[in-house]
C-alpha positions as CSV (number, residue, x, y, z in Angstrom):
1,X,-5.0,-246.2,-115.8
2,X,-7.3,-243.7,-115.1
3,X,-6.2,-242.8,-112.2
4,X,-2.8,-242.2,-112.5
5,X,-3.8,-240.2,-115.3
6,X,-5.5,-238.1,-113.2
7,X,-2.5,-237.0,-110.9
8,X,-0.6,-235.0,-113.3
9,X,-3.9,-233.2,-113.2
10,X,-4.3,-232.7,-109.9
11,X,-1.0,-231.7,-109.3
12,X,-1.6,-228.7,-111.7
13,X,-4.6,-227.7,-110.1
14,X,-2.8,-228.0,-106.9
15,X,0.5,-226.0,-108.2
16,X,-1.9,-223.6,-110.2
17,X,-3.9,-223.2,-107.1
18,X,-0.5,-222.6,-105.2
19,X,0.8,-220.0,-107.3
20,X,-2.5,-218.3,-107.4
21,X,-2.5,-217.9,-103.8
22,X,0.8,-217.2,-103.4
23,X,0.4,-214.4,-106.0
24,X,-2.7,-212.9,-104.1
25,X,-0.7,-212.9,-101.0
26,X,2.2,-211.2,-102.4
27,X,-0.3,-208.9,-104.0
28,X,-1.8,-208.2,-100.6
29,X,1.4,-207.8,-99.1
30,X,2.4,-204.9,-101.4
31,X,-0.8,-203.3,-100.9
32,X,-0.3,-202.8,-97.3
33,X,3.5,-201.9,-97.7
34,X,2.3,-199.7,-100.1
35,X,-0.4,-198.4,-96.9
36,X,2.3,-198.3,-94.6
37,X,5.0,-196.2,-96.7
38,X,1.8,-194.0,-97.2
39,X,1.2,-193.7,-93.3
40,X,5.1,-193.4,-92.8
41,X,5.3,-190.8,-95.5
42,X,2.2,-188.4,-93.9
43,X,3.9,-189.0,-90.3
44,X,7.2,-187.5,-91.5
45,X,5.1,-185.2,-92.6
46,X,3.3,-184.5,-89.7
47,X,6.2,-184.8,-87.7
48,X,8.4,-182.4,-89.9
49,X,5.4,-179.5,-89.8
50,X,4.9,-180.1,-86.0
51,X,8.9,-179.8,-85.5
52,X,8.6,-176.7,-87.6
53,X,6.1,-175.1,-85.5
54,X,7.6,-175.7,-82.9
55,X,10.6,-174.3,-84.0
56,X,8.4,-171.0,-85.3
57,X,6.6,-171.0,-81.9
58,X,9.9,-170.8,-79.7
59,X,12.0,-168.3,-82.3
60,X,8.5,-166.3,-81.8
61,X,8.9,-166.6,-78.0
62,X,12.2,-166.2,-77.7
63,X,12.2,-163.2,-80.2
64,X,9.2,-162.0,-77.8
65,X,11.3,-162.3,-74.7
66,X,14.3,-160.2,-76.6
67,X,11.4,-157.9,-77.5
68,X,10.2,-157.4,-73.7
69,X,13.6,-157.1,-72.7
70,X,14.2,-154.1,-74.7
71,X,11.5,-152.6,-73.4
72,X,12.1,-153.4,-69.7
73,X,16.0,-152.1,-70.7
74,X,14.6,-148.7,-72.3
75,X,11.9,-148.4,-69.0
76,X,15.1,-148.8,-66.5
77,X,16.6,-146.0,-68.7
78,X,14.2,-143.7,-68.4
79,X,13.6,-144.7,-65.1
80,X,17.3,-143.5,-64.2
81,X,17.1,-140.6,-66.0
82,X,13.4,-139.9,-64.3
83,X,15.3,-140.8,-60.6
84,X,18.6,-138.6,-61.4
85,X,16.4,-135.8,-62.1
86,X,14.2,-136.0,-59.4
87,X,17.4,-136.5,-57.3
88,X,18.7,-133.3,-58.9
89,X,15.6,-131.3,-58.6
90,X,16.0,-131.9,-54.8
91,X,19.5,-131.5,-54.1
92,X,18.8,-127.7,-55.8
93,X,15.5,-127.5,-53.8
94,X,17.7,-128.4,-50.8
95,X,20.2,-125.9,-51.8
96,X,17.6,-123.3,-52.6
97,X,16.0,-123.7,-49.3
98,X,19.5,-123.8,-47.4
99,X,20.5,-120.7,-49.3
100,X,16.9,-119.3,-48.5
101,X,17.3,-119.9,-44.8
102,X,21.3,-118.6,-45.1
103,X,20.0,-115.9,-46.4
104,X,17.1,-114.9,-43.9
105,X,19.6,-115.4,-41.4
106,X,21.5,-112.6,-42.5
107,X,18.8,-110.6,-42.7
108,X,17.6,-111.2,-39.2
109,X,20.6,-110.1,-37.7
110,X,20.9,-107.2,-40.3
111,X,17.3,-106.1,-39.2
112,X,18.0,-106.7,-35.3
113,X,21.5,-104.6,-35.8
114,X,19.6,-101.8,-37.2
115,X,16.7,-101.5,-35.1
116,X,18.9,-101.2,-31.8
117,X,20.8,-98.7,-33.9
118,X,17.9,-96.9,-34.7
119,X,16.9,-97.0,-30.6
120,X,20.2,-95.3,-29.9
121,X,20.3,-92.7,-32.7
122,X,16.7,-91.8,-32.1
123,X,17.9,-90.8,-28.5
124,X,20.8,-89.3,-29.5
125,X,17.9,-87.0,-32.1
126,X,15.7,-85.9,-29.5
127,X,18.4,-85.0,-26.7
128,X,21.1,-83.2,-28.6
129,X,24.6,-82.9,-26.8
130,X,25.2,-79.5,-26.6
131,X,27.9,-78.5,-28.6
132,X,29.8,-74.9,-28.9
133,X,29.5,-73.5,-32.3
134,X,26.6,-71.1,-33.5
135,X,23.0,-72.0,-33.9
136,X,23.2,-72.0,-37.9
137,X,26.0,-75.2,-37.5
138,X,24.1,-76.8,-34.3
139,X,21.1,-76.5,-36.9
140,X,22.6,-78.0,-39.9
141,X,24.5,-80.7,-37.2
142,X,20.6,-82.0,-36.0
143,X,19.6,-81.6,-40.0
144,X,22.4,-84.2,-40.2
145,X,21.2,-86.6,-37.8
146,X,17.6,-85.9,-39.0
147,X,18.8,-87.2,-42.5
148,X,20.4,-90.1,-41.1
149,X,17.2,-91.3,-38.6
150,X,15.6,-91.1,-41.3
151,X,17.4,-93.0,-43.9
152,X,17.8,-95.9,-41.1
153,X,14.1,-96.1,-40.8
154,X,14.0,-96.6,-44.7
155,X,16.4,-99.3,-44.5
156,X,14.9,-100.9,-41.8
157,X,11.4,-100.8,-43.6
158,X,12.8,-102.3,-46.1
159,X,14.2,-104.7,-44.8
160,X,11.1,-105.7,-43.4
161,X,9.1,-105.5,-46.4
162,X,11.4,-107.6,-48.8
163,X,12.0,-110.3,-46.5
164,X,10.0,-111.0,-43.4
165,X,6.3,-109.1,-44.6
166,X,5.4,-111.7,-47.2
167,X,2.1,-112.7,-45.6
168,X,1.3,-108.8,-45.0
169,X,0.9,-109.8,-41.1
170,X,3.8,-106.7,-40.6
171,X,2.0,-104.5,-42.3
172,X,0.1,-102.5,-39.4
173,X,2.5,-102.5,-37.6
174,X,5.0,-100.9,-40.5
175,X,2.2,-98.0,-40.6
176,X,3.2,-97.1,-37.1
177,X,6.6,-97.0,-37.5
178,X,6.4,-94.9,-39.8
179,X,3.9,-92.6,-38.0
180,X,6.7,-92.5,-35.3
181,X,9.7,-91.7,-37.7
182,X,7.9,-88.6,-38.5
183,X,6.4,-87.5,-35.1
184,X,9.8,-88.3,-33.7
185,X,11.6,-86.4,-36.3
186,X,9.3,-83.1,-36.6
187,X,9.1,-83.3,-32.2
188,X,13.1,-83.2,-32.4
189,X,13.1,-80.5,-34.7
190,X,11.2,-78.3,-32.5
191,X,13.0,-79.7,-29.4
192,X,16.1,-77.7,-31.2
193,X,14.5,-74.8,-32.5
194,X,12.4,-74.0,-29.7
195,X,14.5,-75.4,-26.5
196,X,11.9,-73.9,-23.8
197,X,9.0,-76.2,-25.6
198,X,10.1,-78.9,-23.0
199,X,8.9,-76.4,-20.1
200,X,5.4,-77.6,-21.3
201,X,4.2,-80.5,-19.2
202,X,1.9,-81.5,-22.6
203,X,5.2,-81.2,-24.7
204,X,6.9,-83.8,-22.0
205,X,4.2,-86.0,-22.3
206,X,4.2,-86.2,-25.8
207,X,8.1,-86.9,-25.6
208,X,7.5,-89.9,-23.1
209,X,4.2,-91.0,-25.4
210,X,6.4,-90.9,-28.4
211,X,9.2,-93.0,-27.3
212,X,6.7,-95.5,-25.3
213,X,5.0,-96.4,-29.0
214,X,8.5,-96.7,-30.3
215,X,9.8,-99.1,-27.7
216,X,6.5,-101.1,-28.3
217,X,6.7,-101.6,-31.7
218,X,10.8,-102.2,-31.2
219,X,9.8,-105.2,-29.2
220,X,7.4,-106.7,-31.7
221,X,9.8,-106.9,-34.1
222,X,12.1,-108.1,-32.1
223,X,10.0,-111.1,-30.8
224,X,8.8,-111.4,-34.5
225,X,12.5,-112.3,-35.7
226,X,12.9,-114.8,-32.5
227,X,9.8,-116.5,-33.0
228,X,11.3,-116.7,-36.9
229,X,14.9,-117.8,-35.4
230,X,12.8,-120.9,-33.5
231,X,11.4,-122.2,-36.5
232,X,14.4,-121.9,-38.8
233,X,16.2,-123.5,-35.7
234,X,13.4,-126.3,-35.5
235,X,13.9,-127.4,-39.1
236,X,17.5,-127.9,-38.7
């Protein structure tokens, strides 16, 4: 009797003991869902503030790159600009020089033109044709060509001085042209006032001494503007 009174017991404890450990489990199990949701929740949040930085970092690199890229766009600019310029700078100094060298050219020839000129009209000074008219007008005729000698001495000086004596290296040899243009000039004036003068041996002498310094510093000119005329030839 005893006995089976005891199994309505026992099959409390057993069903109490059941539901007890059924409850603890559940409990347990809630705990670690609640654990996990907790872990899922900071990994979303982990992963949503990595993705962001991401995000940040590559708008920052890509507005970096736009940012480089202006400045490599505003370099070419000026770059072009810097190369048209200097592109411009030499096509004048090409034209400048060109011009230059034109223009020495000219010069060259002008100052060869003239000093053969001046060869014949200083001969022509010094042994005037004889012409009929009276003294006073064969006078005033050699004042004429006294004038002229003279005046295409000056422009031969010149000449010389504005475009070929830069370096001074014509510059003695200007000083005896000049020396010449007056001993010519005051020897040929006496030549036609006093025509027997050239009876004097010493006077004839002087004639042929004169025109021997002339014809010397002819030819250094003259080889002065060829030696010129090889190099301007040379940097064509």
């Amino acid at each position: 009797m005893d006995i089976f009174n005891s199994i309505p017991s026992f099959g409390s404890f057993l069903l109490g003991a059941a539901s007890a450990g059924l409850i603890s489990y559940i409990t347990s199990r809630n705990k670690e869902a609640g654990k996990i949701a907790e872990i899922n929740s900071k990994l979303d949040d982990v992963i949503q503030q990595t993705t962001a930085i991401s995000k940040a970092n590559e708008s920052g690199k890509i507005e970096a790159i736009g940012i480089k890229l202006d400045e490599v766009v505003k370099q070419q600019g000026e770059i072009t600009k810097a190369t048209k310029k200097i592109e411009s700078d030499i096509d004048i100094d090409n034209w400048t020089k060109k011009e230059n060298r034109s223009l020495r050219r000219e010069k060259i020839e002008l100052l060869y033109l003239k000093i053969e000129e001046c060869y014949q009209v200083r001969i022509e000074f010094l042994n005037p044709r004889i012409k009929l008219g009276t003294e006073k007008e064969q006078i005033r005729e050699q004042e004429e060509k006294h004038i002229y000698y003279y005046k295409l001495n000056t422009d031969i000086e010149m000449l010389i001085r504005l475009y070929f004596n830069a370096d001074n290296k014509l510059e003695p040899i200007l000083c005896e042209f000049k020396k010449n243009i007056v001993k010519t000039i005051n020897f040929g004036m006496e030549k036609l006032l006093s025509p027997d003068v050239m009876s004097d041996p010493n006077k004839r002498e002087e004639e042929g001494a004169l025109q021997n310094e002339f014809l010397d510093i002819r030819s250094y000119i003259i080889n002065y503007l060829i030696e010129i005329m090889k190099t301007e030839i040379a940097e064509d």
